[in-house]
Structure formats: structure tokens, C-alpha cells
PDB file of N, CA, C and O in Angstrom:
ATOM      1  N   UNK A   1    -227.539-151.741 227.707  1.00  0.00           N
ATOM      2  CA  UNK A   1    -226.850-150.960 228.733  1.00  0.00           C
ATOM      3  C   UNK A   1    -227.682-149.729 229.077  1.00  0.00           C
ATOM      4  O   UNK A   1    -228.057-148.892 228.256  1.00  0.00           O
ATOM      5  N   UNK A   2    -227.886-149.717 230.176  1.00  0.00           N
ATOM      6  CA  UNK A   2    -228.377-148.168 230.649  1.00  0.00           C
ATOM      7  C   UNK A   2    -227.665-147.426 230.656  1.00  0.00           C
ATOM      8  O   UNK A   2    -226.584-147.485 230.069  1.00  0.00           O
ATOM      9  N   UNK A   3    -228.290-146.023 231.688  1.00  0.00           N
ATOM     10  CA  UNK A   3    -227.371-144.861 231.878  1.00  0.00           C
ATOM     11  C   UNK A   3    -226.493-144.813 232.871  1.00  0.00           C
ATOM     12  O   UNK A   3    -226.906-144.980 234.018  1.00  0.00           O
ATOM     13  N   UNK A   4    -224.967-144.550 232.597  1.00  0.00           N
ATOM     14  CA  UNK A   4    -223.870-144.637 234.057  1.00  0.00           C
ATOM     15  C   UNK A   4    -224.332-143.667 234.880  1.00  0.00           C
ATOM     16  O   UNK A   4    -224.869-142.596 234.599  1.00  0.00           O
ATOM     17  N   UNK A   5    -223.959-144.350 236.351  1.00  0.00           N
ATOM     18  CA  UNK A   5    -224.196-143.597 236.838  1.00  0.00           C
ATOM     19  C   UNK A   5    -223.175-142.497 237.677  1.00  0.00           C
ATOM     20  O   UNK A   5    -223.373-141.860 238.712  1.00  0.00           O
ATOM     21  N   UNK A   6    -222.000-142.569 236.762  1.00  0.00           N
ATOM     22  CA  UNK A   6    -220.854-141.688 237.063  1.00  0.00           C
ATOM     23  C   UNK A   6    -221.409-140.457 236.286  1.00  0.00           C
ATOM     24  O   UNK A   6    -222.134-140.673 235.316  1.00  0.00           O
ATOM     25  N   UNK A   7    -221.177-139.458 236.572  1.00  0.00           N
ATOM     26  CA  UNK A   7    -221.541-138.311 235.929  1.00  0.00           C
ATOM     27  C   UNK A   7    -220.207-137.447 235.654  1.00  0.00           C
ATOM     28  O   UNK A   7    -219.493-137.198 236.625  1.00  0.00           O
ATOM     29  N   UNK A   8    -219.892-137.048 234.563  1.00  0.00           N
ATOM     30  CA  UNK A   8    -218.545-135.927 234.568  1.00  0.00           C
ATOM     31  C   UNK A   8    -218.510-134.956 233.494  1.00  0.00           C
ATOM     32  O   UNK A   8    -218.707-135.185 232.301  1.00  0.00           O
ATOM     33  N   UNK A   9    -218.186-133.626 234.150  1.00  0.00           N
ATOM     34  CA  UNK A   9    -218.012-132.626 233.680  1.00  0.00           C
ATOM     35  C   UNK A   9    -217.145-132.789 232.177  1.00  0.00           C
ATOM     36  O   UNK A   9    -216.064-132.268 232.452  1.00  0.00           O
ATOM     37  N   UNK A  10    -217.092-133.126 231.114  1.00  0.00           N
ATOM     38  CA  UNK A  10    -215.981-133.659 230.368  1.00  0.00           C
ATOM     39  C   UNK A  10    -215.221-132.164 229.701  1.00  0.00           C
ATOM     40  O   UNK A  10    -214.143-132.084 229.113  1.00  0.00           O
ATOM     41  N   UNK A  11    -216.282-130.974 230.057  1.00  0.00           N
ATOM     42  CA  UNK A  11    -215.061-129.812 229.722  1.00  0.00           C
ATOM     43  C   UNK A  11    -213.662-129.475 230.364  1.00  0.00           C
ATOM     44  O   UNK A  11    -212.533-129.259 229.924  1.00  0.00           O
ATOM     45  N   UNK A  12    -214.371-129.539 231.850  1.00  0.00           N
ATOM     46  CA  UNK A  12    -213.606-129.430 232.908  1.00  0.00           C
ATOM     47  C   UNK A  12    -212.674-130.662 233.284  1.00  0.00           C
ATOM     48  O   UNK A  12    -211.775-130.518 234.112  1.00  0.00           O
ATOM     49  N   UNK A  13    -212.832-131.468 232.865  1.00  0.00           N
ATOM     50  CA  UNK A  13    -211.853-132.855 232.611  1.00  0.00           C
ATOM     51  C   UNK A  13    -211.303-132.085 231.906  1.00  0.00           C
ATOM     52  O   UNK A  13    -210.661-131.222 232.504  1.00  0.00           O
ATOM     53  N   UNK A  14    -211.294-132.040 230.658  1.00  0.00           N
ATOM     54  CA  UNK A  14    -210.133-131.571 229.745  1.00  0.00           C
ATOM     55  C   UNK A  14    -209.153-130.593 230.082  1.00  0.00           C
ATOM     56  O   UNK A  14    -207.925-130.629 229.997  1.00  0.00           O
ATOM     57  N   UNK A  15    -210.024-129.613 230.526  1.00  0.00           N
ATOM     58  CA  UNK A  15    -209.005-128.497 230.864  1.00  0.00           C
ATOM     59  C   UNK A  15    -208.094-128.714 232.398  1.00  0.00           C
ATOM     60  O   UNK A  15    -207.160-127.962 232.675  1.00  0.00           O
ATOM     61  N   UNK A  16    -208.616-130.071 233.488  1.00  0.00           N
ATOM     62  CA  UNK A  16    -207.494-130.081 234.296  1.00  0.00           C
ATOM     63  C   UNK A  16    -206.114-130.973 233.391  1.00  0.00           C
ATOM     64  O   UNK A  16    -204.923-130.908 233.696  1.00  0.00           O
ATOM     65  N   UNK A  17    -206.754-131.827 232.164  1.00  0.00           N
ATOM     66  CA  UNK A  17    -205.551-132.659 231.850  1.00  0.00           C
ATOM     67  C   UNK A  17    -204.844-131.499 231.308  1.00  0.00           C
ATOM     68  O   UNK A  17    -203.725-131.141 231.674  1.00  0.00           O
ATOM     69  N   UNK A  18    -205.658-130.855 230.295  1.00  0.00           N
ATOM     70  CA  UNK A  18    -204.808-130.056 229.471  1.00  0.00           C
ATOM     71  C   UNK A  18    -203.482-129.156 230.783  1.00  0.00           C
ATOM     72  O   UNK A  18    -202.262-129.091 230.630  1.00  0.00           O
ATOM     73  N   UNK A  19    -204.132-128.716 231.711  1.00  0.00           N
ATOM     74  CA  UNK A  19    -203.207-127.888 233.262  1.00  0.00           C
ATOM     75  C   UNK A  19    -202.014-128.902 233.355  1.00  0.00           C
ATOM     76  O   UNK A  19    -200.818-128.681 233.167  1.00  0.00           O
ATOM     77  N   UNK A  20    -202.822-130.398 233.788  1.00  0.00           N
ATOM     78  CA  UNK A  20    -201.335-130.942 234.446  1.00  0.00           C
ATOM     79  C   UNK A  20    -200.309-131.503 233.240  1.00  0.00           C
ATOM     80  O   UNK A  20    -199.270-132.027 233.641  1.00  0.00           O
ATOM     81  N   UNK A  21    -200.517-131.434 231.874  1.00  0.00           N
ATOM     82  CA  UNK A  21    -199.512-131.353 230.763  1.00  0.00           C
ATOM     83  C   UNK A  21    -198.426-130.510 230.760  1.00  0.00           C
ATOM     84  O   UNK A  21    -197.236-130.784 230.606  1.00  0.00           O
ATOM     85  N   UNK A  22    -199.212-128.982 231.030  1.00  0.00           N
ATOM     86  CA  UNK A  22    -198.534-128.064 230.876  1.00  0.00           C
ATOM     87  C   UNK A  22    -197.284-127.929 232.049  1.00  0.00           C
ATOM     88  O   UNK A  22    -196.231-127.307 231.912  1.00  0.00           O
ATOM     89  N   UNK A  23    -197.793-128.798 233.374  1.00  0.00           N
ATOM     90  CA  UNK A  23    -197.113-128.407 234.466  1.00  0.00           C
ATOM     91  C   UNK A  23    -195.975-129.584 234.324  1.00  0.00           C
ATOM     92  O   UNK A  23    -194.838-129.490 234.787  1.00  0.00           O
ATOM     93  N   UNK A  24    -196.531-130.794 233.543  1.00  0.00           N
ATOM     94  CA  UNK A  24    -195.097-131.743 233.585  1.00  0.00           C
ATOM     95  C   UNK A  24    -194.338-131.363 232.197  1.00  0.00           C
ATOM     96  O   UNK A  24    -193.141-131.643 232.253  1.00  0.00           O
ATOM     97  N   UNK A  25    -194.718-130.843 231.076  1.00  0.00           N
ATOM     98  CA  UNK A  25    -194.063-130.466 229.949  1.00  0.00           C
ATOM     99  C   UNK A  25    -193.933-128.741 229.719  1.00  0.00           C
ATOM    100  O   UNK A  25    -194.784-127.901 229.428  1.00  0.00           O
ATOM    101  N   UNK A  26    -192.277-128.626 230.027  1.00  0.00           N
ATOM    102  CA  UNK A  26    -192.521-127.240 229.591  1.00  0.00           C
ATOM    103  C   UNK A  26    -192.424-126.895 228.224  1.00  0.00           C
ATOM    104  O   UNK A  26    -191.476-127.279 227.539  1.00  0.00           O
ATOM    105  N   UNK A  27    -193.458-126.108 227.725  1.00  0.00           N
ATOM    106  CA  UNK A  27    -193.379-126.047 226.478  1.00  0.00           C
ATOM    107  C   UNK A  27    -192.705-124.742 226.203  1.00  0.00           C
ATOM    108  O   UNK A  27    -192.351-124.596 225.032  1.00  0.00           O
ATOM    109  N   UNK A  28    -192.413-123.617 227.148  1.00  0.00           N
ATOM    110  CA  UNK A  28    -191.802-122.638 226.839  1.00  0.00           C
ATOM    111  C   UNK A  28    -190.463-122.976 226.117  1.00  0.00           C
ATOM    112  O   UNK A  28    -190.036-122.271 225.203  1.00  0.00           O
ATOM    113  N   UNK A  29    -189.669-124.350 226.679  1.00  0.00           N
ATOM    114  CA  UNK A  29    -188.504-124.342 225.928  1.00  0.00           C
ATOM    115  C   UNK A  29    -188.362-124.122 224.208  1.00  0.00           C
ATOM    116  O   UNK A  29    -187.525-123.467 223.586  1.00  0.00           O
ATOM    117  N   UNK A  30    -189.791-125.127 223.595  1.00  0.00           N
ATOM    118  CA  UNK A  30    -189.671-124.865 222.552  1.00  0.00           C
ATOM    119  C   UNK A  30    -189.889-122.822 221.845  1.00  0.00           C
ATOM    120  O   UNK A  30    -189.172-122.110 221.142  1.00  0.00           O
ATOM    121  N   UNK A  31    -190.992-122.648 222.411  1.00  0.00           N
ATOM    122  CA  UNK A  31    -191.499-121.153 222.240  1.00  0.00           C
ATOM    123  C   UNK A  31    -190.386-120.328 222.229  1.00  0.00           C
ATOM    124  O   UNK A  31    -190.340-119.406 221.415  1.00  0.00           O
ATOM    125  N   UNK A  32    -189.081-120.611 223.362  1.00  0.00           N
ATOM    126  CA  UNK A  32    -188.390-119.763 223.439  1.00  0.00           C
ATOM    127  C   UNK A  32    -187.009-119.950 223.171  1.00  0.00           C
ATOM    128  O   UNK A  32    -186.018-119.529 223.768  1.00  0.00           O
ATOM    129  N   UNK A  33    -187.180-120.965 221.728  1.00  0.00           N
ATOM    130  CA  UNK A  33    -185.786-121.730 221.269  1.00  0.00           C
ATOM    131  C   UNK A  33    -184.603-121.332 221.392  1.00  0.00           C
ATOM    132  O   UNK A  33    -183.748-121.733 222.183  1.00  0.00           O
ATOM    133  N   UNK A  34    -184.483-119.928 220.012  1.00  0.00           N
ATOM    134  CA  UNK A  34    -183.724-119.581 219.864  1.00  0.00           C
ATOM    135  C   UNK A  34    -183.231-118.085 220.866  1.00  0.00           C
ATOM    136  O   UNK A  34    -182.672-117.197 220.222  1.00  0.00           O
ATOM    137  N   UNK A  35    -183.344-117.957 221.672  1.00  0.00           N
ATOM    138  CA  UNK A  35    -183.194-116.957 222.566  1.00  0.00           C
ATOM    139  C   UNK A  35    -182.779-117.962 223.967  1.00  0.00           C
ATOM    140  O   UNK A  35    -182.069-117.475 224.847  1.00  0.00           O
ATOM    141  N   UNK A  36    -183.174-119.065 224.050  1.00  0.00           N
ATOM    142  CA  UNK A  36    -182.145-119.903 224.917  1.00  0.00           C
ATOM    143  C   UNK A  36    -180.963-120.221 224.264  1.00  0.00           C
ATOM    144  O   UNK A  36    -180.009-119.960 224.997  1.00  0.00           O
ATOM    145  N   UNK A  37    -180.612-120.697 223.142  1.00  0.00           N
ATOM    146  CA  UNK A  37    -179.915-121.517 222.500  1.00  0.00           C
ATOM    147  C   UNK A  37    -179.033-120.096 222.129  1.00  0.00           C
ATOM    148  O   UNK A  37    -178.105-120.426 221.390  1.00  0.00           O
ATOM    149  N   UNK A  38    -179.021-118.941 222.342  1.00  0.00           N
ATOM    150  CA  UNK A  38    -178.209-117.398 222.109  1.00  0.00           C
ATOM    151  C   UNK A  38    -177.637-117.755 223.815  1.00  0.00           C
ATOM    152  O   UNK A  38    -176.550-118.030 224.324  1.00  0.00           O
ATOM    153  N   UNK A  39    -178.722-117.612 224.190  1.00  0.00           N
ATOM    154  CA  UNK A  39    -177.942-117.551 225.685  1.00  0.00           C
ATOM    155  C   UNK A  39    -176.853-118.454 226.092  1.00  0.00           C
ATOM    156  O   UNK A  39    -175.924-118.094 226.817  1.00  0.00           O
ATOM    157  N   UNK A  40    -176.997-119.669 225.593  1.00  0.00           N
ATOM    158  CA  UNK A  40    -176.072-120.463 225.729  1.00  0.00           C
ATOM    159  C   UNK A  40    -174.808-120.234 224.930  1.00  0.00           C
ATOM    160  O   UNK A  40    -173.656-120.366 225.345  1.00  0.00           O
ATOM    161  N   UNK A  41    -175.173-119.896 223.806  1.00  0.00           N
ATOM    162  CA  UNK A  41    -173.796-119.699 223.146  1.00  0.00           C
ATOM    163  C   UNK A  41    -172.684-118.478 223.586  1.00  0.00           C
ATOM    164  O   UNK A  41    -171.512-118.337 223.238  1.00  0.00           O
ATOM    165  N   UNK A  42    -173.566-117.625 224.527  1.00  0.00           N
ATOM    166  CA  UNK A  42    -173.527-116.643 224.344  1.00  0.00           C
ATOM    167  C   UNK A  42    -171.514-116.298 224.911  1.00  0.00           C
ATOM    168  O   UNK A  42    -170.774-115.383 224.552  1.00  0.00           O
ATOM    169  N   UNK A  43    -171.241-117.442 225.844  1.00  0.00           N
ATOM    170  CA  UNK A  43    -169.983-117.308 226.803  1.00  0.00           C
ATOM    171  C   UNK A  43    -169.212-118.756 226.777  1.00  0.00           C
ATOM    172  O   UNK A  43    -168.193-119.048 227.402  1.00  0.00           O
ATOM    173  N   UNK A  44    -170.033-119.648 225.816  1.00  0.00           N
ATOM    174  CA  UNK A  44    -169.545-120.818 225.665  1.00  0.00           C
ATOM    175  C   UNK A  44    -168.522-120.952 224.840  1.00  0.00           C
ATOM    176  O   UNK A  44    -168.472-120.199 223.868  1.00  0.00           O
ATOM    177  N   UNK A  45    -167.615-121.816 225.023  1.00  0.00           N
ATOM    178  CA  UNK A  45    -166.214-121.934 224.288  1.00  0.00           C
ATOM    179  C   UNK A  45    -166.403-122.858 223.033  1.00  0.00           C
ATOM    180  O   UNK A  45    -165.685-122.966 222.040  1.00  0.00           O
ATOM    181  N   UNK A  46    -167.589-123.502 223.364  1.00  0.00           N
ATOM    182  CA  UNK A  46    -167.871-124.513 222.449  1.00  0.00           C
ATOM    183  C   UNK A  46    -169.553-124.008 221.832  1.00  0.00           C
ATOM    184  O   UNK A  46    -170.528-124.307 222.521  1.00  0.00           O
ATOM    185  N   UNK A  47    -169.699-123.417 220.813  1.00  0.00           N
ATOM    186  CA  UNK A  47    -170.821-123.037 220.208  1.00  0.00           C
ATOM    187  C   UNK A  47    -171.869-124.505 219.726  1.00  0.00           C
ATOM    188  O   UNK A  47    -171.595-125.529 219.099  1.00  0.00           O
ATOM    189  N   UNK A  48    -173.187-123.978 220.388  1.00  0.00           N
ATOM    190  CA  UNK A  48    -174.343-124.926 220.143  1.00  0.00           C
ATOM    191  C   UNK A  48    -174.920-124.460 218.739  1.00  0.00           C
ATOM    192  O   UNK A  48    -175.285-123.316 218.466  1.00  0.00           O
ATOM    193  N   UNK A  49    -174.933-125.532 217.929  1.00  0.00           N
ATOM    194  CA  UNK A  49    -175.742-125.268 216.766  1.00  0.00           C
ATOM    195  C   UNK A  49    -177.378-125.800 216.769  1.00  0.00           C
ATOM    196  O   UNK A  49    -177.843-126.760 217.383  1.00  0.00           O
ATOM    197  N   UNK A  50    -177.913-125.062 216.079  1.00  0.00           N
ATOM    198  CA  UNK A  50    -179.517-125.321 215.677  1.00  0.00           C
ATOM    199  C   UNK A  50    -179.576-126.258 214.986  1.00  0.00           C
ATOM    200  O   UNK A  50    -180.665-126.643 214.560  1.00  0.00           O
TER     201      UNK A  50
END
């Protein structure tokens, strides 16, 4: 086999997959667990447990 002749940036690959992850998975939910999971309880009649 020779050399392809596709050529690619493979840093810059990574870092658009790593972008469009972030944009279909929010990960803040986890980061910002327990300060959602307050908020919710916060007026609810029915308390969310951890």
C-alpha cells in the first residue's frame, strides 16, 4: 500500500468531534447535579432524592 492521498489534520478532527459532543450532550447537567436537583425540590410537593 502506498501513501493516501486524503490528507487530515487529525488534531483538528478531534477537537471538532470533541465540539459537536459537547453540543449534543450536555454535560453541565451532571457538573451541576446537585444544585439542579435543590432547585427542583425546592417547591415540589413530592421531594426528588439523589
Amino acid at each position: 500500500m502506498g501513501k493516501s492521498k486524503y490528507k487530515r489534520d487529525w488534531s483538528k478532527y478531534d477537537e471538532n468531534v470533541i465540539t459537536r459532543y459537547k453540543l449534543m450532550f450536555p454535560f453541565y447537567v451532571f457538573e451541576h447535579w446537585w444544585d439542579l436537583l435543590a432547585e427542583e425540590n425546592r417547591n415540589a410537593r413530592t421531594k426528588y432524592k439523589a
